[in-house]
C-alpha positions, -999 to +999 in steps of 0.1 A: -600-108-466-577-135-452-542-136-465-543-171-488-528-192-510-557-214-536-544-238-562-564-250-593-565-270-621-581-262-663-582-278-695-584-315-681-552-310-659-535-290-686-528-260-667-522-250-634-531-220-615-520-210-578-535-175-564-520-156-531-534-129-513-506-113-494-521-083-483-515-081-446-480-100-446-467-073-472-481-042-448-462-065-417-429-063-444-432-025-449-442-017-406-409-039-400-385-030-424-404+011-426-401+003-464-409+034-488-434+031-513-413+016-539-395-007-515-426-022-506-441-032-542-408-044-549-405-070-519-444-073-518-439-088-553-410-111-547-428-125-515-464-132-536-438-146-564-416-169-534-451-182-521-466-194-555-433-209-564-434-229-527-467-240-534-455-268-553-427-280-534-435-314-516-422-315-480-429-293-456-398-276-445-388-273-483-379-234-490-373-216-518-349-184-518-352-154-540-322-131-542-324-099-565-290-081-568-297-047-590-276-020-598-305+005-593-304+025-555-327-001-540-297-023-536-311-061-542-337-079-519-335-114-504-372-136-502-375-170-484-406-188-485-420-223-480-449-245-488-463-242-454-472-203-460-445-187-440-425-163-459-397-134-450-376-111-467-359-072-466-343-052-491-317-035-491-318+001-491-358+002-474-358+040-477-352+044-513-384+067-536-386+072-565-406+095-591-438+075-611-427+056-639-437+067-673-470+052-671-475+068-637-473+040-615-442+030-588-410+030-609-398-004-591-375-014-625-357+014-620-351+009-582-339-026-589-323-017-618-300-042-644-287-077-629-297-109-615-320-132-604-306-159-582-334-190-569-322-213-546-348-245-542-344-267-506-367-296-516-360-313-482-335-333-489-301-322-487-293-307-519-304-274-529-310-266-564-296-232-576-305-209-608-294-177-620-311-154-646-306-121-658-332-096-649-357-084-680-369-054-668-363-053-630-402-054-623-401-088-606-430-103-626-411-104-657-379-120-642-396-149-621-416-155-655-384-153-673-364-175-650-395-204-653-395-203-689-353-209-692-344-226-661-377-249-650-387-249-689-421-239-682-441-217-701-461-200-675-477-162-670-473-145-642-495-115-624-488-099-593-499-065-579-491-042-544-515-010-542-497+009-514-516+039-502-514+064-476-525+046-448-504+015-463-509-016-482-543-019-495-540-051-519-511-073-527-505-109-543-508-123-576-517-154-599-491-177-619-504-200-644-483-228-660-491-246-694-482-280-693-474-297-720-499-312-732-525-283-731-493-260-746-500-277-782-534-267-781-528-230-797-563-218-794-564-227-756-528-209-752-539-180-772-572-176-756-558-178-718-531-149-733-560-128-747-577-131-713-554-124-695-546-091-714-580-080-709-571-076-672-568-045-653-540-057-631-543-078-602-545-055-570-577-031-592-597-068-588-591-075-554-599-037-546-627-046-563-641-070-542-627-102-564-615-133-548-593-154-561-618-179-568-635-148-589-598-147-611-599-183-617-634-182-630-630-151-650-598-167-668-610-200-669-640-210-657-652-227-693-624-244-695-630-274-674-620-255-640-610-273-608-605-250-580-594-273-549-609-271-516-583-263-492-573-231-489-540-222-473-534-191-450-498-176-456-482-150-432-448-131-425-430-151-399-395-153-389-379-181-370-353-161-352-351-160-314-331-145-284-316-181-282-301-184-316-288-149-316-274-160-284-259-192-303-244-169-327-227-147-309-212-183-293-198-189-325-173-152-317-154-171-294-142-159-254-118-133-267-142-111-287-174-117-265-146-105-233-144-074-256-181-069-260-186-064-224-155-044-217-163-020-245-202-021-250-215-031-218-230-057-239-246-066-275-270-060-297-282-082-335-309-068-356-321-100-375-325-087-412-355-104-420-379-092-396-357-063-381-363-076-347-337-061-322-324-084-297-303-075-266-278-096-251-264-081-213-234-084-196-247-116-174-259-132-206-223-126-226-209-144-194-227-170-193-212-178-229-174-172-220-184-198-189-198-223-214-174-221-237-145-221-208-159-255-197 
């Protein structure tokens, strides 16, 4: 199945549900980045959490950044997605494991550890929006939930899932539904969608069983007035870095140190940390900066 992004509507426009499959960008992350097990649920969830968050933004070159700064040996992770589907991140320490949690699954709470959860919302315009929340419990689905509910106001449940197995990710994504106001004083409806949504198994044992999200939506809502909307959006892994704008970076170093470069390295080398793509810069291409920057 496609890697996709669905949005819906329940309860005559009282809540609103967004599903992403992000199966194939989160095995992409972990090839890249050669993430362990527990590195890759833990950025597979905060890139499914960065790409339901996006959905809403309006314009398309809005982003939204997700920082998570632990103390636990998995270091912190940085997400940035937007609403057109493209989404990129890294963590850290890649090669940190772990033993199972008590309840026998990947222990990513105690790779992340106690700290903070930092979003940063570019709606387009100019002015960036920044929150910061402590982490709950380190497991990512907990803290985005937690930072909707304090710092968008929001009540809203959040479920996401990353099955890595031996051959690498086999299901990843999740589902975040928001209660809007108006369906949030109707207690039956809030306690019914919270009963149902206890009743699940976990998000990646659906899609391994042969769910779509459109399955999810009906399962948890599908008598309750439920609008699924036509378009469905593909999401990927994609990185905007290039040859050219490492090559504009290194500009920025000046004659002096870029003079050093070739005298002592014969050249230079950037790794870009979102996608880990290496990039080589020779001695003729170095030059070619001290000469622009000379003129």
């Amino acid at each position: 199945m496609a890697d996709q992004l669905i949005r819906g509507t329940a309860a005559d426009n009282g809540i609103r549900l967004v599903g992403v499959i992000s199966t194939k960008l989160t095995e992409e992350a972990r090839q890249r980045h050669k993430l362990s097990y527990v590195a890759t649920a833990a950025l597979g969830r905060t890139m499914a959490s960065a790409l339901l968050l996006a959905s809403s933004l309006k314009k398309q070159d809005a982003r939204i950044n997700l920082r998570i700064k632990g103390d636990g040996p998995l270091g912190g992770l940085f997400v940035d997605a937007g609403p057109d589907g493209r989404v990129r991140g890294y963590v850290n320490n890649p090669g940190v494991e772990l033993p199972p949690n008590a309840k026998g699954k990947l222990d990513v709470g105690g790779a992340v550890g106690k700290g903070f959860l930092y979003a940063v919302k570019d709606l387009g315009y100019g002015h960036p929006y920044s929150s910061t929340v402590e982490l709950v419990s380190g497991e990512i689905g907990d803290d985005v939930t937690h930072y909707l509910s304090t710092s968008e106001q929001t009540p809203s449940a959040l479920m996401l899932g990353v099955f890595v197995g031996a051959d690498g990710v086999a299901a990843a994504g999740g589902i975040l539904l928001q209660v809007l106001p108006k369906a949030a004083r109707d207690e039956s409806l809030v306690a019914k969608l919270e009963s149902r949504l206890g009743e699940l198994s976990g998000f990646t044992p659906l899609l391994r069983q042969g769910k779509s999200l459109q399955d999810i939506f009906q399962d948890l809502l599908g008598d309750e007035g439920l609008e699924i909307f036509p378009e469905t959006q593909l999401v990927r892994f994609d990185c905007g870095c290039t040859f050219d704008r490492m090559m504009g970076a290194l500009k920025l170093l000046g004659q002096d140190e870029l003079k050093d470069m070739i005298e002592t390295d014969g050249g230079a080398e950037a790794t870009c940390n979102f996608c880990n793509e290496v990039y080589h810069a020779d001695v003729d291409h170095l030059s070619r900066l001290i000469e622009e920057l000379g003129a």
